[in-house]
LOBA-396573 format. One record per residue: z, y, x of N, C-alpha, C in turn; residue number from 1; residue in three letters. Coordinates in Angstrom, 1 decimal. Each point is the difference from the previous one (the first is absolute). Example, Ala and Ser with C-alpha at 12.3 -4.5 7.8 and 13.67 -1.06 7.14 Angstrom:
BEGIN
@n_up 7.8; n_north -5.7; n_east 13.2; ca_up 0.0; ca_north 1.2; ca_east -0.9; c_up 0.0; c_north 1.2; c_east 0.9; num 1; residuo Ala
@n_up -0.7; n_north 1.1; n_east -0.4; ca_up 0.0; ca_north 1.1; ca_east 0.9; c_up 0.8; c_north 1.1; c_east -0.8; num 2; residuo Ser
END
This chain:
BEGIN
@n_up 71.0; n_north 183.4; n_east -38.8; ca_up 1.3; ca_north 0.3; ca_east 0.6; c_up 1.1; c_north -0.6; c_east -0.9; num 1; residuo Unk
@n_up 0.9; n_north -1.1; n_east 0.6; ca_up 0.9; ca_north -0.3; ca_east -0.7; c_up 1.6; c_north 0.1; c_east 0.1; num 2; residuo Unk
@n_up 0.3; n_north 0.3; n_east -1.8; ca_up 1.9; ca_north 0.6; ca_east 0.5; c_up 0.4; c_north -0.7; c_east 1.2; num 3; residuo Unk
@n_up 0.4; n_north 0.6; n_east 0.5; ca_up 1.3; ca_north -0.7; ca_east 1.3; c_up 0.8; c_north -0.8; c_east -0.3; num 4; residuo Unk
@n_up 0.7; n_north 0.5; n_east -1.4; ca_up 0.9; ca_north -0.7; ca_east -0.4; c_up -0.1; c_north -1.3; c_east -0.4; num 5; residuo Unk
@n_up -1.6; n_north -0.5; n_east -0.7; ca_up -0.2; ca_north -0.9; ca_east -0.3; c_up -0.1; c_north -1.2; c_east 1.1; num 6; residuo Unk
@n_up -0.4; n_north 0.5; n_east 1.3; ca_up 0.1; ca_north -1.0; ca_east 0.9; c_up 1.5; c_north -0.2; c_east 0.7; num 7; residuo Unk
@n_up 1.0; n_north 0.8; n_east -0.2; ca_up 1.3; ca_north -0.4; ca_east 1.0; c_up 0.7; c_north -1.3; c_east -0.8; num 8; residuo Unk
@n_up 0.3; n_north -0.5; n_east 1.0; ca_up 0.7; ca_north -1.1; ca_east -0.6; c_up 1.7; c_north -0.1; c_east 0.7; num 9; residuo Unk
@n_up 0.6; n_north -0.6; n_east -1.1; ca_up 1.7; ca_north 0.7; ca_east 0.3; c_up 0.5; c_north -0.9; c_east 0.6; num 10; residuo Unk
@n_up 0.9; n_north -0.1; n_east 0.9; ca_up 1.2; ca_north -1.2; ca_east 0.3; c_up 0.5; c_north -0.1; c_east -0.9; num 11; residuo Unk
@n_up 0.5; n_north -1.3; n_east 0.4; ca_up 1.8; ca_north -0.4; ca_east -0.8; c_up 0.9; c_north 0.8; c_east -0.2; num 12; residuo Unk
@n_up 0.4; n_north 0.5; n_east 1.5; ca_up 0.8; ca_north 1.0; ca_east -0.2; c_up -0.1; c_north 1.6; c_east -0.8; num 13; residuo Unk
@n_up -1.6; n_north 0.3; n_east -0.3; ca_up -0.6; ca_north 1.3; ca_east -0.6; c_up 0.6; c_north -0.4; c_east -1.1; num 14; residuo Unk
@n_up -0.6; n_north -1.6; n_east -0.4; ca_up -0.2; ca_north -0.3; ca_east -1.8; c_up 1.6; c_north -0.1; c_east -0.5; num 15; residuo Unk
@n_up 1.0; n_north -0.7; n_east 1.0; ca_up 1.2; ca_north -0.1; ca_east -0.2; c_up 0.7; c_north 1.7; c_east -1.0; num 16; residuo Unk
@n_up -0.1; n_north 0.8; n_east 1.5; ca_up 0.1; ca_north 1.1; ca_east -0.3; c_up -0.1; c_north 1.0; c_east -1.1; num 17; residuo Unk
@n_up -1.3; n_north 0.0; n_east -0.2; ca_up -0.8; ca_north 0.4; ca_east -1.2; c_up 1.0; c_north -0.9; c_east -1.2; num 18; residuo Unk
@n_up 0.0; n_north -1.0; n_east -0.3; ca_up 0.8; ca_north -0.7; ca_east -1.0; c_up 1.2; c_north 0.3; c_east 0.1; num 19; residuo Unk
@n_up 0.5; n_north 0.0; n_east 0.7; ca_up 1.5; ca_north 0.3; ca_east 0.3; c_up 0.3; c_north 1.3; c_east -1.2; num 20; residuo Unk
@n_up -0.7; n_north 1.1; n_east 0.8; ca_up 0.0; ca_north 1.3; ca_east -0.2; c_up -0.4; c_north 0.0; c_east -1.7; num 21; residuo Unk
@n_up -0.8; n_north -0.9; n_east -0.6; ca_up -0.5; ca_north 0.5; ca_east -1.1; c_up 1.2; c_north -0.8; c_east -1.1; num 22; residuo Unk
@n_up 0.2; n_north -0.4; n_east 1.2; ca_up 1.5; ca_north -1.0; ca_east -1.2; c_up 1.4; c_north 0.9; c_east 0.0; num 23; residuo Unk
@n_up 0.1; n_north 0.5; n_east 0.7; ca_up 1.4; ca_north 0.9; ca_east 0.8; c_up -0.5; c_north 1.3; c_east -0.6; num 24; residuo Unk
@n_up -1.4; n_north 0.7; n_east -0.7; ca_up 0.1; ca_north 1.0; ca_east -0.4; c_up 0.2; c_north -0.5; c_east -1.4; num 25; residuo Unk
@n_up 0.5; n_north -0.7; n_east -0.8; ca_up -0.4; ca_north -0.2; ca_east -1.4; c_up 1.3; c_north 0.3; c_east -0.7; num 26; residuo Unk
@n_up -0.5; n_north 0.3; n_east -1.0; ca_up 1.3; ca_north -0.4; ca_east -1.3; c_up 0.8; c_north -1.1; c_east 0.2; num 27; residuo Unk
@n_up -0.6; n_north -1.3; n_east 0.1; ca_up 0.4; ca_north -1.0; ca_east -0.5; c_up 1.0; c_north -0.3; c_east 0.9; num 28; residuo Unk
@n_up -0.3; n_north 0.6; n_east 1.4; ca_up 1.0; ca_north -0.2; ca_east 0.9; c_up 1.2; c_north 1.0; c_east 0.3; num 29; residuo Unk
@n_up -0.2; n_north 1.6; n_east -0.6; ca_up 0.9; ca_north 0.5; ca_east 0.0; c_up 1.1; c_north -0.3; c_east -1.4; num 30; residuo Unk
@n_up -1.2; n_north -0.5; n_east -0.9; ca_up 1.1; ca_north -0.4; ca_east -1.3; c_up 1.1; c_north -1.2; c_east 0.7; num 31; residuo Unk
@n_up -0.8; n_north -0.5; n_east 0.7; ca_up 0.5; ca_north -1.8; ca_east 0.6; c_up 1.2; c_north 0.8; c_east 0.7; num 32; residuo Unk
@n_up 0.0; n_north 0.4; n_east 0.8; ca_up 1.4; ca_north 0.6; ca_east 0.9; c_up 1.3; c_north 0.7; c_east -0.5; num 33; residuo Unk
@n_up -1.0; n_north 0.8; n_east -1.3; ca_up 0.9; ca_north 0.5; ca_east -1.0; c_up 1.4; c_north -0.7; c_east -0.4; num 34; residuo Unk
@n_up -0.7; n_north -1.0; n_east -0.5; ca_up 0.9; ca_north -1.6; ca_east -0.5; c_up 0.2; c_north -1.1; c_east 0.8; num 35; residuo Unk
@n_up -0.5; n_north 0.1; n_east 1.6; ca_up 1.0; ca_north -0.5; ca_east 0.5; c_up 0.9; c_north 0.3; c_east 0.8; num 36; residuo Unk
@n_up 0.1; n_north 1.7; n_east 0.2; ca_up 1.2; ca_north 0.9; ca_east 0.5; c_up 1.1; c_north -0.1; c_east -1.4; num 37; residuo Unk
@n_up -0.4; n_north 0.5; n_east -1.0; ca_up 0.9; ca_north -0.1; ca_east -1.0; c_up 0.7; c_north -1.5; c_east -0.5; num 38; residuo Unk
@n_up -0.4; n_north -1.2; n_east 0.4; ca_up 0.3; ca_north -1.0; ca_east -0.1; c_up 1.1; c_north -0.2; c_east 0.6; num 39; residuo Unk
@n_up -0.4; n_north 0.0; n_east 1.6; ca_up 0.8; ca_north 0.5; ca_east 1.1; c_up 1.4; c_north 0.8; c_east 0.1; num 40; residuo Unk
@n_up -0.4; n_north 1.2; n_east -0.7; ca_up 1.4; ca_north 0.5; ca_east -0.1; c_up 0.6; c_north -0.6; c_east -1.2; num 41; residuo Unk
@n_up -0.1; n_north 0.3; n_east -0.8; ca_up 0.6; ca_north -1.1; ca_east -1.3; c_up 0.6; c_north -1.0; c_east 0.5; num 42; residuo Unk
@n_up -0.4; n_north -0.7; n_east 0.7; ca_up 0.2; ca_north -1.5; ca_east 0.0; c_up 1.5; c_north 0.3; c_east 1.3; num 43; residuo Unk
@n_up -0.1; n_north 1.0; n_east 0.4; ca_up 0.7; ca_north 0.4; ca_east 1.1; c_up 1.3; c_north 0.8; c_east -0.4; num 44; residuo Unk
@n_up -0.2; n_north 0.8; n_east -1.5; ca_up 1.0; ca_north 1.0; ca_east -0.8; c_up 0.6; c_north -1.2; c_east -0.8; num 45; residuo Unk
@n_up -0.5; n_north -0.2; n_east -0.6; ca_up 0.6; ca_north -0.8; ca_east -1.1; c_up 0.2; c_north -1.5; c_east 0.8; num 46; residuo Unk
@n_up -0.3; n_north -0.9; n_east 1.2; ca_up 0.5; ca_north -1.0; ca_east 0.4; c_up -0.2; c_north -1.6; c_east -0.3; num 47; residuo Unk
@n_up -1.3; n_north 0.1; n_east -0.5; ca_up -0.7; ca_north -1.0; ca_east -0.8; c_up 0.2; c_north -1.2; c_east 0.8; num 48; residuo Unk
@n_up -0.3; n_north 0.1; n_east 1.0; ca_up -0.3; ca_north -0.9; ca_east 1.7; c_up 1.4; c_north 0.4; c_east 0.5; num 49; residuo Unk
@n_up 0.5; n_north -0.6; n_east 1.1; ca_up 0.6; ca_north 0.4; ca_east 1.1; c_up -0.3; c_north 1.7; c_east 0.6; num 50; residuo Unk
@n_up 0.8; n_north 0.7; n_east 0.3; ca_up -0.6; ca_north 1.6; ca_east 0.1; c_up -1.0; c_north -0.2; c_east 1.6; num 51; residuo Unk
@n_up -0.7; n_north -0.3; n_east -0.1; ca_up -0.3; ca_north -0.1; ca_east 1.6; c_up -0.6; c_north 1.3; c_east 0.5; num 52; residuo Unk
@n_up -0.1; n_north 1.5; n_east -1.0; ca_up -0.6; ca_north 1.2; ca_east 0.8; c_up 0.8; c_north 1.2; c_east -0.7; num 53; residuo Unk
@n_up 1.4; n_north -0.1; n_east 0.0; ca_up 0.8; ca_north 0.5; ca_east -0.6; c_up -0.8; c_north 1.6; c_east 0.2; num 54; residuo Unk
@n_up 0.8; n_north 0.9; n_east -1.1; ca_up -0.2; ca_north 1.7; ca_east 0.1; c_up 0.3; c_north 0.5; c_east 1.2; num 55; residuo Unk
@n_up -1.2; n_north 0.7; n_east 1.3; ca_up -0.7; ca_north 0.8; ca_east -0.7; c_up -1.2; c_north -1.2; c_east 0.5; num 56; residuo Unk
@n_up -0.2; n_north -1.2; n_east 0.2; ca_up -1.2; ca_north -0.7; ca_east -0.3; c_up -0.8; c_north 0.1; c_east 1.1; num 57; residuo Unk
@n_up 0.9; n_north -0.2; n_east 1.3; ca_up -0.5; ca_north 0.5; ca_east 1.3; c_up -1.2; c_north -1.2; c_east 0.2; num 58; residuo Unk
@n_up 0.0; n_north -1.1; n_east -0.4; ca_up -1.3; ca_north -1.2; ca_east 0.0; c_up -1.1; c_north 0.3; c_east -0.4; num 59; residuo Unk
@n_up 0.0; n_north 0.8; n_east -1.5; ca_up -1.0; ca_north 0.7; ca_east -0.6; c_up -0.7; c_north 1.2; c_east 0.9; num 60; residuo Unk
@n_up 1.1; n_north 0.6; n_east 0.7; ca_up -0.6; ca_north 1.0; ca_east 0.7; c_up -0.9; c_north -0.5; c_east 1.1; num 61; residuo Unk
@n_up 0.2; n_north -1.2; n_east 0.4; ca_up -0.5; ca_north -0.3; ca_east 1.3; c_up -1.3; c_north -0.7; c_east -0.4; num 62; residuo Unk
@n_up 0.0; n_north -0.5; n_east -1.4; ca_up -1.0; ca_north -0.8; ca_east -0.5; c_up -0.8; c_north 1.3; c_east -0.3; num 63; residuo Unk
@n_up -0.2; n_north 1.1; n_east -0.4; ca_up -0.5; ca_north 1.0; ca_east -0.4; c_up -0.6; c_north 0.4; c_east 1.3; num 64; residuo Unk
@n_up 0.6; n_north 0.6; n_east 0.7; ca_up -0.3; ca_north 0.3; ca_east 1.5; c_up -1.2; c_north -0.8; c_east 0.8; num 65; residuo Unk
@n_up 0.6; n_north -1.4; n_east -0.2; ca_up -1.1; ca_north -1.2; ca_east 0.6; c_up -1.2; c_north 0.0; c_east -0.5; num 66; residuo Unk
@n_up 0.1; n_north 0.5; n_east -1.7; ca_up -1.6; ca_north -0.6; ca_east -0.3; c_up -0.8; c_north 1.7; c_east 0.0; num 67; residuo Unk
@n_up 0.9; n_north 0.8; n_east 0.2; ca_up -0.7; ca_north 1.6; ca_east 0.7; c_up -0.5; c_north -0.4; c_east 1.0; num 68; residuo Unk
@n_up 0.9; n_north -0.5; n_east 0.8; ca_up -0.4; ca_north 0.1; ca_east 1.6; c_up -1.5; c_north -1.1; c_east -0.1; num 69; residuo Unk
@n_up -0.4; n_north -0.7; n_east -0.6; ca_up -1.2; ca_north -0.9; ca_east -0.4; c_up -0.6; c_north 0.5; c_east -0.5; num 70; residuo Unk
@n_up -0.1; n_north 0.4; n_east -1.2; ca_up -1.0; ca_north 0.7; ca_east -0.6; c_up -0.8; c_north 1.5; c_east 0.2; num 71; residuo Unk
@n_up 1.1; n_north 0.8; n_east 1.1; ca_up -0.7; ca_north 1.0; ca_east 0.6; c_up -1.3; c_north -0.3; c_east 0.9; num 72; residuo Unk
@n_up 0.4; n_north -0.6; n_east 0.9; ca_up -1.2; ca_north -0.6; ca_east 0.9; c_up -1.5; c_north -0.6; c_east -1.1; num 73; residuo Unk
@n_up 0.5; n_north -1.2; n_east -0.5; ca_up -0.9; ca_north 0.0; ca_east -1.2; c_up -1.1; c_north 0.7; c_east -0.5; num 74; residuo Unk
@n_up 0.8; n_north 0.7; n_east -0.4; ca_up -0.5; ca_north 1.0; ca_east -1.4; c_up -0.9; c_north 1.4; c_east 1.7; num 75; residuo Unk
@n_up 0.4; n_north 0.0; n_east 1.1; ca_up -0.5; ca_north 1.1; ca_east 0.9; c_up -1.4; c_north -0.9; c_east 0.5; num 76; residuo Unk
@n_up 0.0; n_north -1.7; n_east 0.1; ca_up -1.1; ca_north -0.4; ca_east 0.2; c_up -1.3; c_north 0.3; c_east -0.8; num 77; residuo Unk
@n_up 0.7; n_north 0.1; n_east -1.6; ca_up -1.1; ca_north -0.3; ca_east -0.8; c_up -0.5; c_north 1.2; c_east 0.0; num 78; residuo Unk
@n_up 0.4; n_north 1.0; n_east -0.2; ca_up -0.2; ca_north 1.5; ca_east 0.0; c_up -0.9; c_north 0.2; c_east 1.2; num 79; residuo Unk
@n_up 0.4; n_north -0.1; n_east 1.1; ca_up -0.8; ca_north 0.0; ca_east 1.2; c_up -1.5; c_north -0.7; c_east -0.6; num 80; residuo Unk
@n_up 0.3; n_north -1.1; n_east -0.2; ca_up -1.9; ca_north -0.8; ca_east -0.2; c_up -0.4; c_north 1.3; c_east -1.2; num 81; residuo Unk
@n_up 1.3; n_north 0.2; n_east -0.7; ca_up -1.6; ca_north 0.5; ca_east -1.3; c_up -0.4; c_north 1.8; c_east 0.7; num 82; residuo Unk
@n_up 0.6; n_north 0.5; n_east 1.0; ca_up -0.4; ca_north 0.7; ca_east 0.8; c_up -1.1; c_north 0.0; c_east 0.6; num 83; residuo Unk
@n_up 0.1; n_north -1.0; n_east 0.5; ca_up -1.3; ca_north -0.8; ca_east 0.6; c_up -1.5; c_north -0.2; c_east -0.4; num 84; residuo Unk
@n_up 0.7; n_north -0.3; n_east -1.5; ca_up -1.1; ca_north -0.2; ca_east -0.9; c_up -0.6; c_north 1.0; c_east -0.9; num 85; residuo Unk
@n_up 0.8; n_north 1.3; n_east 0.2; ca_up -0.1; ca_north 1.1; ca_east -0.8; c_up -1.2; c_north 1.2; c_east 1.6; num 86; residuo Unk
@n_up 0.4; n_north -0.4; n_east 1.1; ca_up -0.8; ca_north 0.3; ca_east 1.2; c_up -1.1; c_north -0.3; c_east 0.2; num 87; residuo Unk
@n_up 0.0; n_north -1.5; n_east -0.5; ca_up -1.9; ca_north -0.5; ca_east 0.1; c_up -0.9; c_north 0.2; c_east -1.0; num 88; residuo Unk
@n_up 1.1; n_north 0.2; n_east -1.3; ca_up -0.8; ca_north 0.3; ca_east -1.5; c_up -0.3; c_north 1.6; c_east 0.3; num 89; residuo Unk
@n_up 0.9; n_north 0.9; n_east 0.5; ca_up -0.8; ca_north 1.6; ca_east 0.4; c_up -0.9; c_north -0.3; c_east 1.1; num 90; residuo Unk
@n_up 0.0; n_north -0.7; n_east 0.9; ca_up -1.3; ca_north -0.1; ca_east 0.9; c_up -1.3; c_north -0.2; c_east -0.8; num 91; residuo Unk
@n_up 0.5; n_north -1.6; n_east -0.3; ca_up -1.2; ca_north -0.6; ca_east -1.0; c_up -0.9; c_north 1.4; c_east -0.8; num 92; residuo Unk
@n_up 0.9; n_north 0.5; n_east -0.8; ca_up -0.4; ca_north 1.0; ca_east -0.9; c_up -0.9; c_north 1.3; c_east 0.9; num 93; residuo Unk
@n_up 0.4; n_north 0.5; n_east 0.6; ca_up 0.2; ca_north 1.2; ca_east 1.1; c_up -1.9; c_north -0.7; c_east 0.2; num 94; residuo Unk
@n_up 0.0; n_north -1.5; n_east 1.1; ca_up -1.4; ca_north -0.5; ca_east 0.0; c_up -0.7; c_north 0.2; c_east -1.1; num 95; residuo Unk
@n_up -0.2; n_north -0.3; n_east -1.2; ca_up -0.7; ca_north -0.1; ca_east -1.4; c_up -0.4; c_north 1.3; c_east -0.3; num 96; residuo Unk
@n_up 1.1; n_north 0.8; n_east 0.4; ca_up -0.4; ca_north 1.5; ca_east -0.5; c_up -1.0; c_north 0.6; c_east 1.2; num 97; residuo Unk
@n_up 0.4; n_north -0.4; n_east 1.0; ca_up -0.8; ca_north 0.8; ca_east 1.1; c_up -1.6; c_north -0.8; c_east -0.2; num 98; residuo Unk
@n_up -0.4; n_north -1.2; n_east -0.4; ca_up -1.0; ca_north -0.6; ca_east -0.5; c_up -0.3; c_north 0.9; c_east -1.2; num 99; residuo Unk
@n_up 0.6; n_north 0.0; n_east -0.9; ca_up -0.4; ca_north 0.6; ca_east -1.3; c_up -1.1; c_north 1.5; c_east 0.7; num 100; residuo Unk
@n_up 1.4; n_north 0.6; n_east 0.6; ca_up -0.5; ca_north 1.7; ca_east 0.1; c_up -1.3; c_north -0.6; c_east 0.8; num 101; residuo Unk
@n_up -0.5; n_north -1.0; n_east 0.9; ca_up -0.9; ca_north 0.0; ca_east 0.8; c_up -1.9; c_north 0.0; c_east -1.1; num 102; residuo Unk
@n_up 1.0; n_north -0.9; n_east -0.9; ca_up -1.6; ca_north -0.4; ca_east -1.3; c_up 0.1; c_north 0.8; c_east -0.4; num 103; residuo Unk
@n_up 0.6; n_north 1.1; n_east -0.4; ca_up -0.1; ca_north 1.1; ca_east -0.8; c_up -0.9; c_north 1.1; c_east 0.8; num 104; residuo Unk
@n_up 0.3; n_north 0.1; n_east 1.0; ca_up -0.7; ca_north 1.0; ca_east 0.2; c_up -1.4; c_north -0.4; c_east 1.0; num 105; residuo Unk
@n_up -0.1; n_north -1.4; n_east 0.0; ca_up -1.5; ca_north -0.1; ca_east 0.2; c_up -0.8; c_north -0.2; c_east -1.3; num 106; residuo Unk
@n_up 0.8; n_north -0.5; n_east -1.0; ca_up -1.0; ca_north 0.6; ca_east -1.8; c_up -0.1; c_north 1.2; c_east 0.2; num 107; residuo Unk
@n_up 0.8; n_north 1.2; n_east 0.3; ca_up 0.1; ca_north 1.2; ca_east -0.5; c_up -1.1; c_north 0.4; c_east 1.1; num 108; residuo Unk
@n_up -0.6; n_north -0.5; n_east 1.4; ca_up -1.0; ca_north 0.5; ca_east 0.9; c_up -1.5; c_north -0.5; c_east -0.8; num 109; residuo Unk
@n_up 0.5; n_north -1.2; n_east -0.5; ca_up -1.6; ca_north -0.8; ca_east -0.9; c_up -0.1; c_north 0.9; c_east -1.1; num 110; residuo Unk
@n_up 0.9; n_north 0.6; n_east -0.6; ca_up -0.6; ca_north 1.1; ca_east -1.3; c_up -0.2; c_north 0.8; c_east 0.2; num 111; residuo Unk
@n_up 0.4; n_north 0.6; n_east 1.0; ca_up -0.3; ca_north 1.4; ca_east 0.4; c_up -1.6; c_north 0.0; c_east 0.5; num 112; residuo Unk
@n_up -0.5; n_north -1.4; n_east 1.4; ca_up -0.9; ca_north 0.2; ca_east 0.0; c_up -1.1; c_north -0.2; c_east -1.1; num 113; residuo Unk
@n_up 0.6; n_north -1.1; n_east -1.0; ca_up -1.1; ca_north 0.2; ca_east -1.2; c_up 0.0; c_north 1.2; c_east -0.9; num 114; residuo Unk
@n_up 1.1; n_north 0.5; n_east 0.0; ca_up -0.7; ca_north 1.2; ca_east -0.9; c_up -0.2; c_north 1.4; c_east 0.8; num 115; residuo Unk
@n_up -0.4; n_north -0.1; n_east 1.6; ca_up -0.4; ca_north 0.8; ca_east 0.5; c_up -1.8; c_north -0.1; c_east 0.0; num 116; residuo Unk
@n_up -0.1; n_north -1.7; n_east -0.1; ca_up -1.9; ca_north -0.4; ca_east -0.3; c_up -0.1; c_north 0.1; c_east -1.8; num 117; residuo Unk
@n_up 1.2; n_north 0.3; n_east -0.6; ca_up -0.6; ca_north -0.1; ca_east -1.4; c_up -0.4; c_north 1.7; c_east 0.2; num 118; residuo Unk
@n_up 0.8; n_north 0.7; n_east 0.5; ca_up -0.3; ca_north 1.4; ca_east -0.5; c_up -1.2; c_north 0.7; c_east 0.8; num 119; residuo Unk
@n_up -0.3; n_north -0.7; n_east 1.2; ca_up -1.0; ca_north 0.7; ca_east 0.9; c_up -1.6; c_north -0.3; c_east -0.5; num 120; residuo Unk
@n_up 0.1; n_north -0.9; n_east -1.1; ca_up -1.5; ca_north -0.1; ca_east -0.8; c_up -0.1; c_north 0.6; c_east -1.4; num 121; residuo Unk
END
C-alpha cells in the first residue's frame, strides 16, 4: 500500500500557491514590508521625493488593502490543499491501522491455537 501523498502530483497553480504562501508566511517578508512601509512614510513625512502619498497615506492604504485582498485567497488555497493532505494522510493511516489490527489478531488466533496443542499433551 502506497502513501497517497506520494503519488499526487501538483499543478502550477497548487505549486504557485504553496510558494506564494510559504513566502508571504515568513520573516523575511514581514521584515521586508516593515521597511518598505516605513520607508514609505518617511519618505512621505520628511519629503525626500516629491510628496506623492501625503498624511494620512491614503496610497499606502490602498496598497495594503490590494495585497490583503491577494494574499487572502492565496494563503485559503494553500490551506485548503494541506487539508486535503491532512484527509488522505488520516485515511492512509486509519487503512494501515485497520491492517495492523487485522495481523494482530490472526497471530493472536495462531498462539492461542498453539498453545492450546502445547498444553493438551
Amino acid at each position: 500500500m502506497t502513501h497517497p501523498l506520494l503519488k499526487e502530483t501538483r499543478t502550477i497553480e497548487q505549486k504557485a500557491a504553496d510558494y506564494l504562501t510559504k513566502g508571504i508566511g515568513s520573516w523575511t517578508f514581514i521584515i521586508f514590508l516593515i521597511l518598505l512601509f516605513s520607508f514609505w512614510i518617511t519618505a512621505n513625512i520628511i519629503g525626500f521625493f516629491q510628496k506623492w502619498d501625503p498624511f494620512p497615506f491614503i496610497l499606502l492604504n490602498l496598497v495594503v488593502g490590494v495585497l490583503a485582498a491577494v494574499q487572502a485567497p492565496i494563503i485559503l488555497m494553500s490551506q485548503n490543499r494541506e487539508e486535503h493532505k491532512d484527509r488522505l494522510r488520516a485515511n492512509y493511516d486509519y487503512a494501515v491501522n485497520k491492517k495492523a489490527e487485522r495481523e494482530i489478531r490472526e497471530i493472536k488466533q495462531q498462539l492461542n491455537r498453539i498453545e492450546r496443542r502445547l498444553f493438551k499433551k
